[in-house]
C-alpha positions in Angstrom: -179.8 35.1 -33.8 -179.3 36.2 -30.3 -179.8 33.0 -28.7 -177.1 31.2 -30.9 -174.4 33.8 -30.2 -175.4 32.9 -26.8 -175.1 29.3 -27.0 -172.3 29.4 -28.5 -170.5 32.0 -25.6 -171.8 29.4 -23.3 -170.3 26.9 -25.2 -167.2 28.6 -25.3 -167.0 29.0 -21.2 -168.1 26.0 -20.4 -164.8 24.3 -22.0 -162.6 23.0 -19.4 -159.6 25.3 -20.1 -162.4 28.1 -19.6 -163.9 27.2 -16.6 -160.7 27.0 -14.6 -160.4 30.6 -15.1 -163.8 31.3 -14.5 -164.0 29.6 -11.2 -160.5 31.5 -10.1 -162.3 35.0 -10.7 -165.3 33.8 -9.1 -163.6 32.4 -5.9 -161.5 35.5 -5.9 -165.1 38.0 -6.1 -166.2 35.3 -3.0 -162.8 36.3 -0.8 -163.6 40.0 -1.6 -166.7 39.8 -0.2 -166.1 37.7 3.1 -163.0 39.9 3.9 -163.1 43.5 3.9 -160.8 45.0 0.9 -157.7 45.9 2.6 -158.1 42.0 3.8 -158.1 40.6 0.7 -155.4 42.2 -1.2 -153.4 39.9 0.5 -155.3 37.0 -0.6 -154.6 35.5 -4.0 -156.4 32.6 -5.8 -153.6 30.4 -7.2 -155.7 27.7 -8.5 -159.0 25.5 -7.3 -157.9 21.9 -8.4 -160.1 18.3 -7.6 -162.0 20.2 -4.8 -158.6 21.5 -3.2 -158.5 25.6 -3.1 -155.1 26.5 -3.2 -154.1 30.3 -1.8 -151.0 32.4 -1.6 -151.2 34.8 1.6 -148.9 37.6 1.5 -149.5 38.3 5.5 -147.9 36.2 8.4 -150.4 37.1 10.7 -153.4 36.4 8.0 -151.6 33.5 7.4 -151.7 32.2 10.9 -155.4 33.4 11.4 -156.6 31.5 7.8 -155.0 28.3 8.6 -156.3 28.2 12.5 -160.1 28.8 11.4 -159.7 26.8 7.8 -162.8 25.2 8.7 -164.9 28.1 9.3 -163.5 30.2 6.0 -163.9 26.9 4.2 -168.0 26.9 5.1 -168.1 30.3 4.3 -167.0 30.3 0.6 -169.2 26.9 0.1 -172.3 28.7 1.9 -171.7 31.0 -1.5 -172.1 28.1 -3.9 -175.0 26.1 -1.7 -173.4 23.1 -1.6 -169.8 21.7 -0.5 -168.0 22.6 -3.9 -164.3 22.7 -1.8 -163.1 20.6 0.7 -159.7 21.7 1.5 -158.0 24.8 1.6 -154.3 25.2 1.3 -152.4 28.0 2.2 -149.0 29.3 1.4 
């Protein structure tokens, strides 16, 4: 019985409208951990669409740093999934 309630939770999460979600909280657990918490308060996950991560920054000056060293925040997050899962960031 337990293993059909689990299939069908998986089931459930692995719809598309699901997974969107899913992938935003996970992304947003991944920022936590590569900034410190003060950091990313003032990083918000606005959506992860065809590859592209999309953020809202709410600090100029994290801003600025973020978009100079895209590259090396974009490894970072993929070095969490072990494989190249995004391949552009943008940043508002």
């Amino acid at each position: 019985m337990g293993d059909k309630i689990g299939n069908v939770i998986s089931d459930i999460f692995n719809k598309k409208k699901y997974s969107g979600r899913l992938n935003k909280i996970r992304l947003s657990n991944i920022i936590s951990e590569i900034f410190d918490q003060p950091l990313s308060n003032y990083i918000e996950v606005q959506q992860f669409k065809n590859k592209v991560l999309y953020l809202k920054v709410y600090s100029y000056d994290l801003k600025k740093e973020l978009s100079s060293n895209k590259n090396i925040f974009l490894q970072k997050i993929n070095s969490y999934f072990n494989k190249d899962v995004i391949q552009d960031i943008e940043i508002s």
